[in-house]
C-alpha positions, 0 to 999 in steps of 0.5 A, a space after each residue: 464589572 468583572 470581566 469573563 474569563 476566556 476559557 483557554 483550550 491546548 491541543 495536542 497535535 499529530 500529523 501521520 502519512 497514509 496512502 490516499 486509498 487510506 485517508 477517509 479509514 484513517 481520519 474517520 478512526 482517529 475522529 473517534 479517538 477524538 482527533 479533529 482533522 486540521 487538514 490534509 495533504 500530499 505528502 511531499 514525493 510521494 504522490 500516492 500518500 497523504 499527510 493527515 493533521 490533527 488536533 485534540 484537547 489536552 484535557 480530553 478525559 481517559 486519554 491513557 486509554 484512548 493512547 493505548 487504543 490508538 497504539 492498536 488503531 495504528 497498528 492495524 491502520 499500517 498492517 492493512 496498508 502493508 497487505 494491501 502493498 503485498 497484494 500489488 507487489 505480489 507477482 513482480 519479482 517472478 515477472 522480472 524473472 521470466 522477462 529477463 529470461 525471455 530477453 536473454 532467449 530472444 538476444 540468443 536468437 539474434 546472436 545465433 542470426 548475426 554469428 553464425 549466419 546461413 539460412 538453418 540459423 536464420 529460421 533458428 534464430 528467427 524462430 528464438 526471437 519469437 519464442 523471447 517475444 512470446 516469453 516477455 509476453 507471458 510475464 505480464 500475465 504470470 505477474 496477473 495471476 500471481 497477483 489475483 492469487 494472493 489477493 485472493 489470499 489476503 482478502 480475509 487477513 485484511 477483512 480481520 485487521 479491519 474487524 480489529 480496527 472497528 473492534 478498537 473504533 467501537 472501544 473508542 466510542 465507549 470510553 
């Protein structure tokens, strides 16, 4: 009796780390490039990120076209991260300014209560105390606005990476 022949499968492999809001945009693209997902996990000090492992045969037909494909699925995938970063980060350097600049008002009035004394420098110092508060205050929402305002800005450029994304997908399932 002749005996069949297994056939052999070898598969390439490939892990990438996304963002967790990422994982489905991610395993879904890399599906269509062929990729089977192996399996998924946070990524290791870095709670807000995944680790995504794929596998794909060897011999999968057209693979230089499907490595160019990916090489813009990537790049998209990580622009659209990246904007989706900028939108969250967008206000924080101003923010920390102006609480800064608000800290030091406040020590100001302290100073003027605690080294020059009297009543006139009490009422000054009481009334910078408040002024510092008031500033510290306003920085939460100046980094808000800034933030909502460059979201707004880059609405658009994220909906065109993910118009360059689905490009790349629907390319994908051509080939």
């Amino acid at each position: 009796m002749e005996q069949a022949k297994e056939q052999i499968v070898t598969y390439d492999y490939k892990t990438i780390k996304v963002r967790r809001d990422m994982e489905n945009v991610a395993s879904d693209s890399y599906r269509v490039l062929g990729w089977e997902l192996t399996s998924s996990s946070v990524a290791e000090g870095a709670p807000t990120y995944v680790n995504l492992s794929f596998r794909r045969d060897r011999k999968i037909e057209n693979k230089p076209q499907l490595i160019r494909l990916q090489d813009k699925i990537d790049v998209a995938l990580s622009n659209i991260e990246l904007l989706k970063k900028s939108e969250k980060s967008a206000g924080w350097a101003q923010a920390v300014t102006t609480g800064i600049l608000g800290t030091l008002i406040m020590g100001g009035g302290m100073s003027l209560v605690m080294t020059i004394g009297g009543i006139a420098a009490t009422i000054a110092g009481v009334v910078l105390g408040i002024a510092g508060i008031g500033v510290v205050i306003l920085s939460h929402f100046l980094r808000k606005y800034l933030n909502r305002r460059t979201t707004l800005k880059l609405n658009p450029i994220i909906d065109l990476e993910y118009d360059k994304l689905a490009e790349a997908c629907e390319k994908c399932a051509e080939v």
